[in-house]
MARNU-205309 format. One record per residue: residue number from 1; x, y, z of N, C-alpha, C in turn. Coordinates in steps of 0.02 Angstrom, whole numbers, plus 50000, padded with zeros to 5 digits. Atoms other than C-alpha are relative to their C-alpha. Layout:
// residues N
[atom NUM,[X,Y,Z],[X,Y,Z],[X,Y,Z]] ...
// end
This chain:
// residues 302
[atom 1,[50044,49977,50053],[49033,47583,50092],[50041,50011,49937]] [atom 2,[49959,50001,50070],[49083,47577,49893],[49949,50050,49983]] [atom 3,[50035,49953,50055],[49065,47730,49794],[50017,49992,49927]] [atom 4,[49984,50026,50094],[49060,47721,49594],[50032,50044,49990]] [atom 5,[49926,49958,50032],[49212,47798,49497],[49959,50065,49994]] [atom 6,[50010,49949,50005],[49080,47930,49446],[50011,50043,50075]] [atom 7,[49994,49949,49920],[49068,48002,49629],[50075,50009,50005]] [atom 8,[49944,49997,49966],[49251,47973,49681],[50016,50063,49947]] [atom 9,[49960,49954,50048],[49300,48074,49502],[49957,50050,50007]] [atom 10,[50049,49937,49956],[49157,48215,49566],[50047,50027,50039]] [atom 11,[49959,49984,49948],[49252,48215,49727],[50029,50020,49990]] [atom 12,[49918,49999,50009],[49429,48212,49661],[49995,50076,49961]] [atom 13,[49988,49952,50026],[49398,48356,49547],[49976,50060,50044]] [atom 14,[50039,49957,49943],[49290,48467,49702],[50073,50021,50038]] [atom 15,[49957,49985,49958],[49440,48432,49806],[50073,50037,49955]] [atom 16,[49951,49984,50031],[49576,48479,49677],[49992,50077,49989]] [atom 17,[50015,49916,50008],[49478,48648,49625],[50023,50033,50077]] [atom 18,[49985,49985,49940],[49481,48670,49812],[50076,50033,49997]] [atom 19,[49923,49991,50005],[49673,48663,49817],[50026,50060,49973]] [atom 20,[49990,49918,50041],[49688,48774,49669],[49983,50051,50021]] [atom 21,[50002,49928,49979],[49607,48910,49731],[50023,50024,50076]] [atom 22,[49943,49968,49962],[49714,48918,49886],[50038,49997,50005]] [atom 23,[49934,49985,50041],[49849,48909,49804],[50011,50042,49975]] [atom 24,[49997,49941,50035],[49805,49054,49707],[50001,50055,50055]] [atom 25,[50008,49940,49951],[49765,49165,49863],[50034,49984,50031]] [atom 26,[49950,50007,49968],[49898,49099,49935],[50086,50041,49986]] [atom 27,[49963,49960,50042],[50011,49156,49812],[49995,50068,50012]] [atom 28,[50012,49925,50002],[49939,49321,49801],[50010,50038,50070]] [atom 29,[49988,49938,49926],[49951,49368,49995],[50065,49990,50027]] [atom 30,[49925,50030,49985],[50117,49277,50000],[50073,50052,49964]] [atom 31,[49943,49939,50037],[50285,49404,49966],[50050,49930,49952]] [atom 32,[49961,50070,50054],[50396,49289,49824],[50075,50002,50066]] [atom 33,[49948,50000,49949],[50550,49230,49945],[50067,50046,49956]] [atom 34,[49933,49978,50011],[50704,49337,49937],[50055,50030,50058]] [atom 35,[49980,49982,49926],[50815,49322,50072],[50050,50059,50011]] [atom 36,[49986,49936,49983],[50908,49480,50060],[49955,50051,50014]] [atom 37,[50076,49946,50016],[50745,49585,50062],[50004,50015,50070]] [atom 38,[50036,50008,49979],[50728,49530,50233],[50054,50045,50065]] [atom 39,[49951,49965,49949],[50881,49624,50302],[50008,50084,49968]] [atom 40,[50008,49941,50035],[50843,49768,50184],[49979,50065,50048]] [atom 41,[50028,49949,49952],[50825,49945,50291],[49983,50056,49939]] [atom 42,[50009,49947,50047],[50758,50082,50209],[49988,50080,50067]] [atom 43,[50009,49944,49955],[50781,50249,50328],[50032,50058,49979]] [atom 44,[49967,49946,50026],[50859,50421,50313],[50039,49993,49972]] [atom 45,[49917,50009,50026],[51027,50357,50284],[50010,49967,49928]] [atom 46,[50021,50050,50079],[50975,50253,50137],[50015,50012,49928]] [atom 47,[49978,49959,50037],[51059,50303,49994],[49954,49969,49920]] [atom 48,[50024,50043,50056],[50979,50291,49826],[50038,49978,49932]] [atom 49,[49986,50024,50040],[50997,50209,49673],[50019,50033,49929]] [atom 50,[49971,49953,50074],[51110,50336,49534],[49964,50000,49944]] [atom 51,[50038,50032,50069],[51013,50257,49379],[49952,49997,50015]] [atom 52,[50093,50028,50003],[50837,50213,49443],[49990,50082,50012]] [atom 53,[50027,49936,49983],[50856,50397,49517],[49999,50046,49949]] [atom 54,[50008,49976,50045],[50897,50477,49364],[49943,49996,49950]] [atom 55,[50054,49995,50010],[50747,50395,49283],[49956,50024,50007]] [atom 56,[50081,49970,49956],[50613,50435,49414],[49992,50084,49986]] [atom 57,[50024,49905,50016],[50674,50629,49374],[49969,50005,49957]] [atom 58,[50036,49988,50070],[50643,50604,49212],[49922,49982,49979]] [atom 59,[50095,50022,50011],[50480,50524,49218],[49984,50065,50023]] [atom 60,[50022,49949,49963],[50429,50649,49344],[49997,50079,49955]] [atom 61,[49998,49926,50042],[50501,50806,49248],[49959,50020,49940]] [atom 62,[50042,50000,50047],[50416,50748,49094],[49930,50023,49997]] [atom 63,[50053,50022,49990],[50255,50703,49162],[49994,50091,50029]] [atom 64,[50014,49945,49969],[50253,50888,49255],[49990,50044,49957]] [atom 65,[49992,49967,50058],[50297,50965,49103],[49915,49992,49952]] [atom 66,[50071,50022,50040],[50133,50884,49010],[49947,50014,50037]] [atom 67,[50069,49983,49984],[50019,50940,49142],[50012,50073,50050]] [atom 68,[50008,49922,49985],[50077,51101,49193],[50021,49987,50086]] [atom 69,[49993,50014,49929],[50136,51047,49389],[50084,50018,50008]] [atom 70,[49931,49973,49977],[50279,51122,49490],[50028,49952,50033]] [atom 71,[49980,50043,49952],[50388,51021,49585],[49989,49966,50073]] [atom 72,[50032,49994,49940],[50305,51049,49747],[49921,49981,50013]] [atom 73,[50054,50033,50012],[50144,50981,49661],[50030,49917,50002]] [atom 74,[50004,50074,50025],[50222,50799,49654],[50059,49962,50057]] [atom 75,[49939,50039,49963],[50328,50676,49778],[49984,49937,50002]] [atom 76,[50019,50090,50036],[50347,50494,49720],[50065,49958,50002]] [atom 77,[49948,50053,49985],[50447,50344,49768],[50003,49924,49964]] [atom 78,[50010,50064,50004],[50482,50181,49712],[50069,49954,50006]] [atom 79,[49954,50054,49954],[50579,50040,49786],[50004,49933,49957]] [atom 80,[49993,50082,50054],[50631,49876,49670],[50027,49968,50057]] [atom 81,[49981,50063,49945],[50614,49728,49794],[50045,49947,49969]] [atom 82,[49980,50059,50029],[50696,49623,49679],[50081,50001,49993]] [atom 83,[49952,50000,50014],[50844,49699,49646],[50052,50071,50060]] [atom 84,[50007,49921,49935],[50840,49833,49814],[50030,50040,49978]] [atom 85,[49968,49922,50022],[50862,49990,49715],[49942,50062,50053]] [atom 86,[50056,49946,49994],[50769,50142,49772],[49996,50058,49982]] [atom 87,[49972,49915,50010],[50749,50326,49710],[49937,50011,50024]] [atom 88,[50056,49960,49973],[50632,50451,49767],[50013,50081,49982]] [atom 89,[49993,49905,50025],[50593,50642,49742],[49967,50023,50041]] [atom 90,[50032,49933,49942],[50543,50758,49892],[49975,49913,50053]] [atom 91,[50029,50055,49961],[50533,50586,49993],[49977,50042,50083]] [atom 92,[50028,50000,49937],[50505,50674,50160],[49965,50075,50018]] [atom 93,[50063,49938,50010],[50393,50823,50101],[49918,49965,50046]] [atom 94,[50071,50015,49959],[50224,50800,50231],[49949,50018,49951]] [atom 95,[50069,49989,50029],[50066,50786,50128],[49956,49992,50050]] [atom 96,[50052,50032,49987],[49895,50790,50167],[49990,49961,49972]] [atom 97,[49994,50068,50053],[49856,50597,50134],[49937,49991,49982]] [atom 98,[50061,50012,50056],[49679,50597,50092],[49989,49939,50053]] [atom 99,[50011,50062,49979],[49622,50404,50122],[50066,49968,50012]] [atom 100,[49929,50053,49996],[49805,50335,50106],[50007,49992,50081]] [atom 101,[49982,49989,49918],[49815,50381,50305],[49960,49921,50023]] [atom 102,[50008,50059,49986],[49711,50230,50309],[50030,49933,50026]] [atom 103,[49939,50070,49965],[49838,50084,50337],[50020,50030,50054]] [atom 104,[49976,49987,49939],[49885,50166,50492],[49944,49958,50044]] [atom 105,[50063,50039,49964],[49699,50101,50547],[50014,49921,49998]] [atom 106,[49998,50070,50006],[49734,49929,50484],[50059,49978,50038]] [atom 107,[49935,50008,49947],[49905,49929,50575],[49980,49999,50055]] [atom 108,[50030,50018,49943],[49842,49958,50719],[49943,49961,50044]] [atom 109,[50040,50033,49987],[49707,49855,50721],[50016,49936,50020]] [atom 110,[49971,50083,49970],[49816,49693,50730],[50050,50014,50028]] [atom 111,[49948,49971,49941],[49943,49781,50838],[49957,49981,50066]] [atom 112,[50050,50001,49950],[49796,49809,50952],[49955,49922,50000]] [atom 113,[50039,50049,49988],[49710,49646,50925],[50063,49932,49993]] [atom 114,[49946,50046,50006],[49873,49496,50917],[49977,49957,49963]] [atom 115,[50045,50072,49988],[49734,49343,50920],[49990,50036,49903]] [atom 116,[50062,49971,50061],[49660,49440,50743],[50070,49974,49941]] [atom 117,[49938,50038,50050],[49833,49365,50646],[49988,49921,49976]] [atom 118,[50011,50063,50013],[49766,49201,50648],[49924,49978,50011]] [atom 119,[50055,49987,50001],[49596,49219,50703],[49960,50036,49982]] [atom 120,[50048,49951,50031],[49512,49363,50600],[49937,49972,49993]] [atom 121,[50049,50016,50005],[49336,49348,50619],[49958,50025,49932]] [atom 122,[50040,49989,50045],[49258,49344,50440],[49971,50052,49982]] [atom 123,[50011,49915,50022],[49151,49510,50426],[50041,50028,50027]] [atom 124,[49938,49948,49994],[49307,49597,50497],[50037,50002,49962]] [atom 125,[49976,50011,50076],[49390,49543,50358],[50001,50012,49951]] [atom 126,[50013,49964,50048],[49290,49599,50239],[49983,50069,50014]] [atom 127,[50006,49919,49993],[49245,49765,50318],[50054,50040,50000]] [atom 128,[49957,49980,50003],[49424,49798,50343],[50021,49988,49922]] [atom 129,[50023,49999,50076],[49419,49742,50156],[49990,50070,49955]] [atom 130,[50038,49931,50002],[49316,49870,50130],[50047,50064,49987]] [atom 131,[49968,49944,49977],[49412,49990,50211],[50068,50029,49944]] [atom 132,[49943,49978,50028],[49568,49972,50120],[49993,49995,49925]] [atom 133,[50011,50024,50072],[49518,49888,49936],[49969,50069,49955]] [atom 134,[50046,49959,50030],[49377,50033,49901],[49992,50056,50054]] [atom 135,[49999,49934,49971],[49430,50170,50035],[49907,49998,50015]] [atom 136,[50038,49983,49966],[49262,50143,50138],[50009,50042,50053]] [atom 137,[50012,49950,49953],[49239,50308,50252],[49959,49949,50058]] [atom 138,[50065,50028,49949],[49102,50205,50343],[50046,49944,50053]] [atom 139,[49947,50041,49957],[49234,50050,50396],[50033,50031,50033]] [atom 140,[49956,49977,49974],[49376,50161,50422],[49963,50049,50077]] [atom 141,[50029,49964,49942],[49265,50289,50544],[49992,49940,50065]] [atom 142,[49996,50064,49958],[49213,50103,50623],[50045,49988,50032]] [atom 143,[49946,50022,49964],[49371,50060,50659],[50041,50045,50038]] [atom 144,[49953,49935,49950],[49466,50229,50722],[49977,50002,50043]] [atom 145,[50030,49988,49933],[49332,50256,50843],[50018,49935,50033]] [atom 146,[49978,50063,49975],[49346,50074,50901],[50050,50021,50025]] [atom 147,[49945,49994,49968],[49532,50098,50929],[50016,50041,50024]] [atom 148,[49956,49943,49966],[49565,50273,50975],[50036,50033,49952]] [atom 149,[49942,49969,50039],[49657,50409,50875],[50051,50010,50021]] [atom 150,[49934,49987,49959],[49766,50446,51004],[50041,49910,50001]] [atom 151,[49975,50062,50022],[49808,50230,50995],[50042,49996,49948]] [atom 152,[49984,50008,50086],[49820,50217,50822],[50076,50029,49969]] [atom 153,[49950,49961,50016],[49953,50355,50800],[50056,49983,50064]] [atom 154,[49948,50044,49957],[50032,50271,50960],[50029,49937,49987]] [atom 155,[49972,50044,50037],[50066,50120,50858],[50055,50027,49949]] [atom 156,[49965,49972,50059],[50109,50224,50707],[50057,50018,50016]] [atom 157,[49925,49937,49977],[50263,50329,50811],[50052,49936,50019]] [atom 158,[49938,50078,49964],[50324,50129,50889],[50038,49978,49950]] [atom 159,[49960,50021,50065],[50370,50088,50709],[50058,50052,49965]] [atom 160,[49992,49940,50005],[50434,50258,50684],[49990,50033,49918]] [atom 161,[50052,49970,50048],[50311,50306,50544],[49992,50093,49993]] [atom 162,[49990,49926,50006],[50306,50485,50604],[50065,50017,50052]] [atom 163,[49929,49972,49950],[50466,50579,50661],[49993,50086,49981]] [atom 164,[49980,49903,49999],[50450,50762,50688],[50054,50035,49975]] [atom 165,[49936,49977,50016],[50612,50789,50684],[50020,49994,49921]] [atom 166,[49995,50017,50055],[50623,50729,50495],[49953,50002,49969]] [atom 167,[50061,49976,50021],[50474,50830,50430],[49940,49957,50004]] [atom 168,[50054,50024,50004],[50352,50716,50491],[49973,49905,49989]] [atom 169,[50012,50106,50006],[50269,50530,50443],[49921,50010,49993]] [atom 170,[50070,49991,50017],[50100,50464,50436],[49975,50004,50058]] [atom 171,[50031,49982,49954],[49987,50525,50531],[49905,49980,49984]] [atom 172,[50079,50010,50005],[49799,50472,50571],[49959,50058,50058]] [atom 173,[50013,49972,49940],[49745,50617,50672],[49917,50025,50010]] [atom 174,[50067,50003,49995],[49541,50608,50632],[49951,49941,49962]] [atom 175,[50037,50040,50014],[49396,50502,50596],[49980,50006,49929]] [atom 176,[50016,49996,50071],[49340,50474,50416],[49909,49997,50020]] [atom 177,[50076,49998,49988],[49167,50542,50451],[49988,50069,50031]] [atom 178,[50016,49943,49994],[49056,50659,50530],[50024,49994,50089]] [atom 179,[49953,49992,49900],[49136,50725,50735],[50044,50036,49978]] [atom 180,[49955,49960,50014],[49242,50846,50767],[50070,49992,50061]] [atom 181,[49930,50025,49975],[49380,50744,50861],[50042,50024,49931]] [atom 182,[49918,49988,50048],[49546,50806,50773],[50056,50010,50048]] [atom 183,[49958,49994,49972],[49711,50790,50825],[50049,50018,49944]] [atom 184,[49941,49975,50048],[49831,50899,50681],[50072,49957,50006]] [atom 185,[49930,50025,49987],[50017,50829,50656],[50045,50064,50027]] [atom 186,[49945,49954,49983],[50149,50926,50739],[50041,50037,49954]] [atom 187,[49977,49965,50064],[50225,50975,50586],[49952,50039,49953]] [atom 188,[50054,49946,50046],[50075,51038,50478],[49948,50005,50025]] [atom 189,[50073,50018,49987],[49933,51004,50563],[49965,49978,49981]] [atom 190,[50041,50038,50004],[49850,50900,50468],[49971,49945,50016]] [atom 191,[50028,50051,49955],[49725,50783,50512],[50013,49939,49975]] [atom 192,[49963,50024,50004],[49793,50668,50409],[50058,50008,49933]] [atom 193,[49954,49979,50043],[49960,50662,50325],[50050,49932,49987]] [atom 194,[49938,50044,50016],[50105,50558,50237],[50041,50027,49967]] [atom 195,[49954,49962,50048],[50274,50572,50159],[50012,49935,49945]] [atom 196,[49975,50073,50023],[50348,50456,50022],[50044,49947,50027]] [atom 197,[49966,50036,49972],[50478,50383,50123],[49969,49953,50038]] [atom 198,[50015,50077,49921],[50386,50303,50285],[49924,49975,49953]] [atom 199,[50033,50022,50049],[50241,50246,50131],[50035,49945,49968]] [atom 200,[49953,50054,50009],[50366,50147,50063],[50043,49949,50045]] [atom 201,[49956,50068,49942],[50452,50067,50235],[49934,49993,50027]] [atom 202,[50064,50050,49981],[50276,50036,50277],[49975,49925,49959]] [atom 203,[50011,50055,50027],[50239,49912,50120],[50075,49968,49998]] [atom 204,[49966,50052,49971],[50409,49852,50147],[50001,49942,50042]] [atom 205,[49996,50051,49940],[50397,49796,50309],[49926,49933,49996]] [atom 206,[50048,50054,50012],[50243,49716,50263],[50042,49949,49956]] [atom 207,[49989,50032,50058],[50315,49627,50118],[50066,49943,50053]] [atom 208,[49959,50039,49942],[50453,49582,50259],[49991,49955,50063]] [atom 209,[50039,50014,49921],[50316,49531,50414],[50034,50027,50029]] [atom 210,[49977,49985,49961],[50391,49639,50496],[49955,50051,50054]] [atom 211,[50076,49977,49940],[50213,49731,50560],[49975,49950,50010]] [atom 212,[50034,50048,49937],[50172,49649,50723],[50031,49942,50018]] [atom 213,[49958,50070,49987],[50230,49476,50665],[49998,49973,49937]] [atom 214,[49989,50043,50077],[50253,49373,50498],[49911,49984,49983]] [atom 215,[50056,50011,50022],[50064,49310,50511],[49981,50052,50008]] [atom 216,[50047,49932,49985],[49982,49477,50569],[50041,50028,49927]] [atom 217,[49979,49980,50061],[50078,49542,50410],[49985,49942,49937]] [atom 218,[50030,50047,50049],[50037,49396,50298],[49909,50007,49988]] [atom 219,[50057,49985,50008],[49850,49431,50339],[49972,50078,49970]] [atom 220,[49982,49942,50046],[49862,49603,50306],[50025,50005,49937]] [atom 221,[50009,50003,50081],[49920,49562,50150],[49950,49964,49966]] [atom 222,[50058,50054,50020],[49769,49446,50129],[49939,50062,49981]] [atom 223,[50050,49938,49985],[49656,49607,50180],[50006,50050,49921]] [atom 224,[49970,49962,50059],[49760,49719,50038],[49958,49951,49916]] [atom 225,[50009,50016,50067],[49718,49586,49909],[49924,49999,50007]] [atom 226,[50069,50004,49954],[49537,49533,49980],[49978,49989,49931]] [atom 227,[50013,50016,50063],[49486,49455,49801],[49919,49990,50000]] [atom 228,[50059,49948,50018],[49307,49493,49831],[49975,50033,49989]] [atom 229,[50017,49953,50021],[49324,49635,49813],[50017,50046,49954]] [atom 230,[49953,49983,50058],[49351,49735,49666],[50048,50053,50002]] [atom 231,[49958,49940,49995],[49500,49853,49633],[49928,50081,49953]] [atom 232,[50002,49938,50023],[49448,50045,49615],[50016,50008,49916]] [atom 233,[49968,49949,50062],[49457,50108,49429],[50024,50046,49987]] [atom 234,[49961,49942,49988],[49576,50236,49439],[50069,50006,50002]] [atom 235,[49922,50010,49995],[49750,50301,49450],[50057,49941,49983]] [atom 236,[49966,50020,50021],[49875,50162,49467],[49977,49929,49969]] [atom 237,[50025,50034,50026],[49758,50023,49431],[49982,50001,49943]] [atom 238,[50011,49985,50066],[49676,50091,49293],[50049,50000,49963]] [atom 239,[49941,49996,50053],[49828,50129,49209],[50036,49914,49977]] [atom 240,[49972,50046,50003],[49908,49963,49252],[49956,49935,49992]] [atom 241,[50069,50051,50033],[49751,49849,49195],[50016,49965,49927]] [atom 242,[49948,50043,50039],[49803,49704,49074],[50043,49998,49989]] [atom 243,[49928,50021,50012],[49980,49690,49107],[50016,49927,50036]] [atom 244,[50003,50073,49981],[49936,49531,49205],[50074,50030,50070]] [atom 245,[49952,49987,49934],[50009,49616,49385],[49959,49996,50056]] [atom 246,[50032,49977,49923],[49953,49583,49568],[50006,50074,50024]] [atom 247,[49990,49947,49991],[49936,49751,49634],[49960,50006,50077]] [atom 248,[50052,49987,49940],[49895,49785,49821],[50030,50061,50018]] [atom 249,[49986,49920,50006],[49865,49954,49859],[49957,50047,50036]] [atom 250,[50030,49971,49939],[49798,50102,49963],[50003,50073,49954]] [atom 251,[50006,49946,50017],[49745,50261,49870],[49974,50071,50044]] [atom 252,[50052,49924,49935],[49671,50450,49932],[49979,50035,49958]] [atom 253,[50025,49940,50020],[49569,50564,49856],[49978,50050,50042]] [atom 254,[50049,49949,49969],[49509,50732,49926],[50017,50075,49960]] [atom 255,[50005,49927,50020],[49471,50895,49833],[50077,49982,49924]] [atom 256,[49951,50010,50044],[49655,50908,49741],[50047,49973,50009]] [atom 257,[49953,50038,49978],[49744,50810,49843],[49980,49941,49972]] [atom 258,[50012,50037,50021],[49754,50650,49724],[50056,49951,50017]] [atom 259,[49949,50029,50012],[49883,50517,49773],[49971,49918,49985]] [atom 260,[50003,50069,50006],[49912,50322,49755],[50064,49963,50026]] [atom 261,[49924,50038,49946],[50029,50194,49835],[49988,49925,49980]] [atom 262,[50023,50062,49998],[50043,50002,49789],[50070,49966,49991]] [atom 263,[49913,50062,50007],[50179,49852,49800],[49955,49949,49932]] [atom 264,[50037,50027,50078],[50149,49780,49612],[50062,49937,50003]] [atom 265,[49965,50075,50033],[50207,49593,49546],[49976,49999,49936]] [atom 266,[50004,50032,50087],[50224,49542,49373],[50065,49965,49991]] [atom 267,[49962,50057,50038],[50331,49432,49262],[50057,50041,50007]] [atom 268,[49922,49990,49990],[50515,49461,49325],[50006,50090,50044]] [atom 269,[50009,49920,49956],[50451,49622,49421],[49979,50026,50087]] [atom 270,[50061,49983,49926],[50407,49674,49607],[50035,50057,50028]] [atom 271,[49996,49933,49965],[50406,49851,49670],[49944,50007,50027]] [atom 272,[50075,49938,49966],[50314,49986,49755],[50026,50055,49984]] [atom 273,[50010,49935,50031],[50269,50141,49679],[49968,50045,50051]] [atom 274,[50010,49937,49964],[50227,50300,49788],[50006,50060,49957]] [atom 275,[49983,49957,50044],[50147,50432,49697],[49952,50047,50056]] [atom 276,[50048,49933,49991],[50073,50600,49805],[50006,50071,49963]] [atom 277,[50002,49947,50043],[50014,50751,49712],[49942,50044,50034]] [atom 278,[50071,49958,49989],[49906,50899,49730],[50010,50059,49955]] [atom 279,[50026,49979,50067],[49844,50951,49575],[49920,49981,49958]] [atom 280,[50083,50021,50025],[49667,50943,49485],[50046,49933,49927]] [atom 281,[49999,50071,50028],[49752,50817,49363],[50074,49954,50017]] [atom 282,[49951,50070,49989],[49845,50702,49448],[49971,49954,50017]] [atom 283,[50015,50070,50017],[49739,50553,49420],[50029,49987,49942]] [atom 284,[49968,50002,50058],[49808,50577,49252],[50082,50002,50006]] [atom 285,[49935,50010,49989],[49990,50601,49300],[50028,49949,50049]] [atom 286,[49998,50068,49961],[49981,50455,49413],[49997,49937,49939]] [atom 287,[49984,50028,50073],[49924,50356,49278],[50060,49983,49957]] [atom 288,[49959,49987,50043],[50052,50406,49170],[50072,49979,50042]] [atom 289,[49932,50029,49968],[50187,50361,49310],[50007,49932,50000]] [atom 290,[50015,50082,49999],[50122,50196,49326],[50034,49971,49961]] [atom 291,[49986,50047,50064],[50165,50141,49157],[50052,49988,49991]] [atom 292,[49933,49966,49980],[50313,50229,49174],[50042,49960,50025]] [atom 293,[49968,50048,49976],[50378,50139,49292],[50018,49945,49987]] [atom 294,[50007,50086,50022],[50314,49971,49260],[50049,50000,49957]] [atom 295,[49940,50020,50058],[50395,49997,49090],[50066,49997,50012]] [atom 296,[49905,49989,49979],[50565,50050,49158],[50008,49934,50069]] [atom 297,[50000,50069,49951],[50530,49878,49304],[50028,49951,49966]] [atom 298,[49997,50031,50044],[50493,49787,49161],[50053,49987,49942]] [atom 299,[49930,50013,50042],[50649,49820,49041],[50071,49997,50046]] [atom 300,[49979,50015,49977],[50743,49802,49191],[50020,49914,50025]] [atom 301,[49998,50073,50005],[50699,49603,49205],[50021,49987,49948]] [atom 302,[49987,50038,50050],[50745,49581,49034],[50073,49969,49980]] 
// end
């Protein structure tokens, strides 16, 4: 059968858009290669970075200063993949995490499911979507019960996410909903909690596949970006809105506990920022770190 140039050049351009756009989401759930990254540890012993750490005080001190917050209101990390620096401030202070406790659910979900790394069934995809893009209560409750709290946090301890002994880790120890299953953390009791440190060797190891397996971590980063759905207006997004940066990310609100957490790309840039606070304005001093950073990422590539 002969088709006329118009059809074939129909075709050719159908199939090319095609291409493009998984190329683009390919990109985006894909970590940029850097083969030192991939031997990179980040644990107690981990020493940080003299200069990036001196910054982060200063951001921090500033930013505390402008909204009236004590030191014990703020603990915030960030990690340069590009150039493996890291500083941090109160990295292994236990918060209550709000929604951030979330990725513990998504971790364990392809811990607990293997086949779901290469087979994710479509509305799981987007409900876990859901879950993490726009902090759905309704998914996340879905899925804890599904797996188990006592599971979930049995994944979380294999990676060693929470360590008692070293004030703690993340912890998922209740449902995002209504029941009165709770299981407190051994250290504070909350139902759920994080510090900055194992927040940051969590989007590492993603960024590394090193949760579960290279694809079960490649999809999970697919989930993080999930380009149906829209980012949250808020905190580090909001702030960081037209700088032309991928940003995948996992926030928490509750009451005054305000934090944010995301592994950001831009032009000659790729970190992760870790900011928890508890203060009535730290959407605003989150914000204000964001930029912060970026800017000090950003005159770092130059």
């Amino acid at each position: 059968m002969a088709y006329s140039p118009a059809v074939i050049s129909k075709s050719f351009r159908y199939v090319l858009a095609s291409v493009i756009l998984m190329t683009v989401f390919a990109c985006a759930s894909a970590p940029r290669p850097n083969p030192a990254l991939q031997s990179y540890v980040l644990d107690y012993d981990t020493p940080v970075d003299p200069a990036l750490q001196a910054s982060l005080q200063s951001i921090d001190a500033e930013l505390r200063a402008h909204y009236d917050m004590t030191e014990e209101q703020t603990a915030i990390g960030v990690l340069d993949l590009d150039h493996l620096r890291v500083a941090m401030l109160r990295p292994d202070s236990i918060q209550y995490a709000a929604s951030v406790a979330k990725i513990g659910i998504l971790l364990a979900y392809f811990q607990l499911h293997p086949d779901a790394a290469t087979h994710l069934d479509p509305q799981i995809r987007h409900e876990l979507g859901l879950m993490i893009k726009i902090s759905s209560n309704e998914m996340a409750a879905k899925y804890s019960r599904e797996l188990g709290l006592r599971e979930i946090q049995q994944v979380l301890n294999s990676y060693g996410f929470y360590d008692a002994a070293h004030g703690g880790g993340i912890w998922m120890g209740k449902h995002y909903g209504p029941g009165s299953e709770r299981i407190g953390d051994p250290v504070a009791n909350h139902s759920h909690a994080a510090p900055v440190r194992q927040l940051l060797r969590y989007y590492l190891m993603l960024e590394q596949g090193k949760l579960v397996s290279p694809a079960a971590s490649r999809t999970m980063r697919e989930i993080f970006a999930s380009p149906d759905i829209p980012h949250e207006d808020l905190k580090f997004t909001k702030a960081l809105s037209g700088r032309n940066l991928q940003i995948l990310r996992k926030s928490g609100t509750w009451e005054d506990w305000l934090h944010d957490t995301a592994d950001v790309t831009g032009p000659g840039r790729h970190y992760i920022l870790v900011g928890l606070t508890h203060h009535p304005k730290g959407d605003e001093y989150l914000g204000d770190l964001a930029v912060a950073v970026d800017d000090l990422m950003a005159k770092a590539a130059q």
